[in-house]
C-alpha positions in Angstrom: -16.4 -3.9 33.7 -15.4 -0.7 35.5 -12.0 -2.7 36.8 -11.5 -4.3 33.4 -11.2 -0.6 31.7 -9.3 0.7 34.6 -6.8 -2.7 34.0 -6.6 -2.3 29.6 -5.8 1.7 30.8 -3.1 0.3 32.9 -1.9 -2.4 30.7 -1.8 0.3 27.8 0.5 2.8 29.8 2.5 -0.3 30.9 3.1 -0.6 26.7 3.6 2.8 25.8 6.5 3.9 28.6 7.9 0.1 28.8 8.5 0.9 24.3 9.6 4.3 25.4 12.4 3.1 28.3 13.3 0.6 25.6 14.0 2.7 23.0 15.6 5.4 25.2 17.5 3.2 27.4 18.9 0.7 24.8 20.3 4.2 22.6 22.1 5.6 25.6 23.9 2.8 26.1 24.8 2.4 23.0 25.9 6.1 22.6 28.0 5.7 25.9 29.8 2.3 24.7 30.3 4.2 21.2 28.0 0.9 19.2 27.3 1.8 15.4 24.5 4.0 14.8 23.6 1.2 12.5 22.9 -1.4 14.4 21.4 0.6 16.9 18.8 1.9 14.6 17.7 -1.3 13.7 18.0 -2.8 16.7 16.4 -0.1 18.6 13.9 2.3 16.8 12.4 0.2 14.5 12.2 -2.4 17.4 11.8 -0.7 19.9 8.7 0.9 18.8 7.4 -2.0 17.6 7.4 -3.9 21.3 4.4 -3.6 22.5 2.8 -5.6 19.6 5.2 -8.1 19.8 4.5 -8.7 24.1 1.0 -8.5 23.6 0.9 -10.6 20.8 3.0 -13.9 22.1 1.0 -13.4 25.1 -2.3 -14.0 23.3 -0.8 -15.8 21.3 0.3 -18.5 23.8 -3.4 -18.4 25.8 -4.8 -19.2 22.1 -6.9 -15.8 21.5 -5.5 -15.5 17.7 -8.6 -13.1 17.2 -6.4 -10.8 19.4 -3.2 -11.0 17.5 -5.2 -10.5 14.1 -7.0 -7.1 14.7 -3.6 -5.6 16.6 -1.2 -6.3 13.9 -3.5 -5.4 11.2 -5.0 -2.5 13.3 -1.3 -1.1 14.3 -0.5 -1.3 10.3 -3.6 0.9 9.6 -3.0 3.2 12.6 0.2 4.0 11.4 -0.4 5.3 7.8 -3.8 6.5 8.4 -3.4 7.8 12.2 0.2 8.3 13.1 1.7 9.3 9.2 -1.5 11.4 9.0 -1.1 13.7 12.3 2.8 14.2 11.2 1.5 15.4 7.9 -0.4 17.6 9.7 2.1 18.7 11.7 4.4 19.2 9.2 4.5 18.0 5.5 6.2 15.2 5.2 8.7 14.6 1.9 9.4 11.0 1.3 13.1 9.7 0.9 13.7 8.7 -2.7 15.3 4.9 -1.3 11.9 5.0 0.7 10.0 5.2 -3.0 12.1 3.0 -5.0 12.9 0.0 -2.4 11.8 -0.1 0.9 7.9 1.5 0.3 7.5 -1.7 -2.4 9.0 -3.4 0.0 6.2 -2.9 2.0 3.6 -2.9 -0.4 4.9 -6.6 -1.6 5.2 -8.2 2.1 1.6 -6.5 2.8 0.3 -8.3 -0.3 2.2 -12.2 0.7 0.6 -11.6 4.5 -2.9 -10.9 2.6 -2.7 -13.8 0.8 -1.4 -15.9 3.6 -4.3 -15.1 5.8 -7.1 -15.9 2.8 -5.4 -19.1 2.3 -6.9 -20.1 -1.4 -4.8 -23.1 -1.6 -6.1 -25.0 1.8 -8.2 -27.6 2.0 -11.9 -27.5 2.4 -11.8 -28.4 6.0 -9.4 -26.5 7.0 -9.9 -22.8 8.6 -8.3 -19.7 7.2 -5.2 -18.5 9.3 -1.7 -18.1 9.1 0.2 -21.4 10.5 3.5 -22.3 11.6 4.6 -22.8 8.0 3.1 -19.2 7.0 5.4 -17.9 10.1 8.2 -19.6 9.4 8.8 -18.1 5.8 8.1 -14.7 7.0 10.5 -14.9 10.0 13.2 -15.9 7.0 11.8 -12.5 5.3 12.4 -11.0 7.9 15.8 -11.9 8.2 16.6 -11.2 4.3 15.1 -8.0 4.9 17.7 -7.3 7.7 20.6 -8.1 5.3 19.2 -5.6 3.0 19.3 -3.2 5.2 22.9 -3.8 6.4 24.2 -4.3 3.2 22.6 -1.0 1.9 24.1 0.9 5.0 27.6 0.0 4.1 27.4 0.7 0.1 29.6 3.5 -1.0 26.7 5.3 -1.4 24.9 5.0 1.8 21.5 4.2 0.1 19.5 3.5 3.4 16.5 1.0 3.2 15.6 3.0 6.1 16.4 6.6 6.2 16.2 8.5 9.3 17.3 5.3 11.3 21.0 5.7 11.2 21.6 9.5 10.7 19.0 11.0 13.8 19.2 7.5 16.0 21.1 9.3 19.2 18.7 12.0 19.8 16.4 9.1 21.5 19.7 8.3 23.7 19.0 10.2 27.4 22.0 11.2 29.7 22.1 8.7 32.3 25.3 6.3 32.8 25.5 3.0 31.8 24.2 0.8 34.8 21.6 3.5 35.1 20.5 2.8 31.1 20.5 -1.0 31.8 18.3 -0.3 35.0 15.4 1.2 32.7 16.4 -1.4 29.9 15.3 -3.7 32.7 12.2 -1.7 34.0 11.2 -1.4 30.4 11.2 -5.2 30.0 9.1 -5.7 33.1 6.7 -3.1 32.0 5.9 -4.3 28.7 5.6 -7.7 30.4 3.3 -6.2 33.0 1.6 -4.0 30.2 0.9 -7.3 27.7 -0.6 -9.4 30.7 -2.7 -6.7 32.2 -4.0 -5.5 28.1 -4.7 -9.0 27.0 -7.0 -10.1 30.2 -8.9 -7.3 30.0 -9.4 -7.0 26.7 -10.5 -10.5 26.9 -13.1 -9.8 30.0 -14.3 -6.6 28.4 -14.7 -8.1 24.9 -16.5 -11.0 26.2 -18.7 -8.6 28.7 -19.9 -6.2 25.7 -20.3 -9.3 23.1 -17.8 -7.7 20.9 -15.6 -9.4 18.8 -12.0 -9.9 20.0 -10.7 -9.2 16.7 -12.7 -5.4 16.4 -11.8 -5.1 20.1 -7.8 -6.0 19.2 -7.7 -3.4 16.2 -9.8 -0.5 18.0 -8.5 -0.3 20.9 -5.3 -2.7 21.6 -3.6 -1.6 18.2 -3.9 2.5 19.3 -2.7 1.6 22.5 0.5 -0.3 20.7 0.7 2.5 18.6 1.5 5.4 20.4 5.3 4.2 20.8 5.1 4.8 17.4 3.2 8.1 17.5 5.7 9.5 19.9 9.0 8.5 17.7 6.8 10.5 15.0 5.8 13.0 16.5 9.2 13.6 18.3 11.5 13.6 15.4 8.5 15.8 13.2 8.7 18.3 15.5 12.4 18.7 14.9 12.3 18.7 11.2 14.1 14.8 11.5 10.9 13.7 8.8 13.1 10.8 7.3 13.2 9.7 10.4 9.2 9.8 11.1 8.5 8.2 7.8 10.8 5.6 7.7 10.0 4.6 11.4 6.5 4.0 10.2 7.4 2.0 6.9 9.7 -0.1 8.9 7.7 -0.7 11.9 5.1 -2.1 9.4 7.5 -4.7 8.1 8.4 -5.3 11.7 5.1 -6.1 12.4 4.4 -7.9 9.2 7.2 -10.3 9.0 9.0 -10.8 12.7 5.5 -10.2 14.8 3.2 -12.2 12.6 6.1 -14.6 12.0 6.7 -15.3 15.4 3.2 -14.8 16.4 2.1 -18.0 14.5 4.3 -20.0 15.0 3.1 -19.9 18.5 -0.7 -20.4 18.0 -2.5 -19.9 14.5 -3.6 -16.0 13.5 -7.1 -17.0 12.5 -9.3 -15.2 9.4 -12.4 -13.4 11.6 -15.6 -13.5 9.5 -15.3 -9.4 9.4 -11.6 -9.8 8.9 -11.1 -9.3 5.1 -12.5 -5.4 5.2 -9.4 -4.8 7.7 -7.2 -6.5 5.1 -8.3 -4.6 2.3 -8.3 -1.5 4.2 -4.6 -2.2 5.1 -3.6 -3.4 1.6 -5.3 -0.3 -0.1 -3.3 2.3 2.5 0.1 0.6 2.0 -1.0 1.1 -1.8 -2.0 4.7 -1.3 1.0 5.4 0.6 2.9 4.1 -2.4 1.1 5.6 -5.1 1.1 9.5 -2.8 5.2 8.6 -2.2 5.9 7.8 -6.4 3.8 10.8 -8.0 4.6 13.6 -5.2 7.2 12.5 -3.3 5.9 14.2 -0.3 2.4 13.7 2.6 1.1 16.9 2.5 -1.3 18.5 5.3 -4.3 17.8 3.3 -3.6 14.3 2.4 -2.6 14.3 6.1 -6.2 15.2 7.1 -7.9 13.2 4.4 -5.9 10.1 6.0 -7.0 10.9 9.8 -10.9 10.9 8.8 -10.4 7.6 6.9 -8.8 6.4 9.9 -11.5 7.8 12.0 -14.7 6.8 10.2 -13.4 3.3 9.7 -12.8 2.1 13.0 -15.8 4.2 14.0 -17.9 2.2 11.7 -16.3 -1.1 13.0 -16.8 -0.4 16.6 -20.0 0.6 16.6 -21.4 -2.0 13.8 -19.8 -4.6 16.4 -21.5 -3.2 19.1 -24.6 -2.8 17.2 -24.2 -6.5 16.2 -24.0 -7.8 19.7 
């Protein structure tokens, strides 16, 4: 068991600087060949950041552990309202674009509520298993898309009325100041490592699950979503810390639709996402922060560093609770 923590630790750094590289790699080349902050933001941040749950996710996915690929993309949804938006508010308050309010937030709150129902299934037949199939993917990978054009279309409005503020405007101060062949290098190495990192997280995640009789799902949202996180955190913390907090709250926002619609999309169309017995607490736990975040956003307009702390100990006591009542279980 000793190896298999020593491998997830691995695996989990593997994620966290392979995101990093990516994200600061694929912006200095894009600074250096002058490409529009646009695309880069979309392309990049928001992607970028979002990388490690997509490796580890087709990986599981493809070795049929859908357990795995439930708890992290519902985990790394929680983690970033109630872990990652919370220490930022704590940090610094946080004010909340208007577009991030009126659109992209109910955005959120909608494509949170279709993947809720997707995974429930009501409309299946009595023989068949909760999950979300191929068909479930296949409409949220066309979401996905639509939500793209959005996006672009909003950018180039008179008005520049971003779906995701922050993005566009503070994208370059991720980009590092290496030449371009250098920049494609660590694009490179960043591939390998979140390659590396999803092969070495999944096995032992598997192992250590399986050794300590918990469930891969708990195992997937405690420990494999922080660990896919902390791209995330950085890019929060990062661009907090420098007053950029459009950019922090809007990386989170559209990190969750990146993981809602493109990871989950492409994620079952590989392999089913199952429903674990335990897993409609973590879906009601996700839908009611994506709710709260709304509901904070529309009446103040801003995360402030109480909210921020009443967020962290939610975040804390819950998968506390579900860790230990696994382990308690077993």
């Amino acid at each position: 068991m000793v190896i298999d923590i020593l491998l997830l630790i691995i695996g989990l750094a593997f994620l966290y600087f392979g995101g990093d590289w990516l994200v600061n790699g694929s912006v200095t080349v894009a600074k250096r060949l002058k490409i529009s902050p646009l695309v880069v933001g979309l392309s990049v941040v928001a992607f970028g950041t979002s990388a490690p749950e997509l490796f580890v996710n087709i990986r599981a996915a493809s070795d049929g552990h859908g357990a795995i690929s439930f708890g992290n993309i519902f985990g790394s949804n929680i983690a970033n309202i109630a872990l990652i938006l919370a220490l930022c508010a704590i940090l610094r308050p946080l004010d909340v674009h208007k577009q991030l309010v009126r659109k992209t937030i109910p955005m959120l709150l909608a494509f949170t509520g279709l993947t809720i129902f997707m995974a429930l299934d009501p409309v299946r037949e009595e023989h068949q298993v909760a999950a979300i199939d191929a068909m479930d993917g296949t409409i949220l990978l066309v979401l996905f898309g639509c939500f793209l054009y959005l996006v672009v279309l909003s950018s180039r409005s008179e008005k520049k009325k971003f779906l995701l503020p922050g993005q566009v405007e503070e994208v370059y101060d991720f980009a590092g100041d290496y030449s371009v062949r250098t920049s494609l290098l660590i694009i490179l190495g960043s591939v390998v490592g979140l390659c590396t990192g999803a092969e070495l997280t999944v096995r032992s995640a598997i192992a250590l699950a399986q050794s300590a009789g918990i469930p891969e799902e708990v195992f997937g949202l405690v420990v494999i979503a922080f660990g896919t996180s902390l791209p995330e955190l950085a890019v929060g913390l990062l661009a907090t810390s420098k007053g950029h907090v459009d950019l922090a709250v809007g990386n989170v926002v559209g990190s969750n639709i990146f993981n809602l619609l493109l990871i989950m999309g492409a994620t079952s169309i590989i392999d089913n996402i199952p429903l674990p017995e335990d897993g409609l607490q973590d879906l009601i736990v996700m839908g009611w922060l994506a709710a709260l975040l709304y509901l904070t956003a529309l009446t103040q307009r801003r995360i402030s560093k109480t909210e921020g702390w009443v967020l962290l100990v939610v975040y804390l006591s819950y998968i506390g609770w579900r860790f230990f009542a696994s382990v308690a279980a077993a």
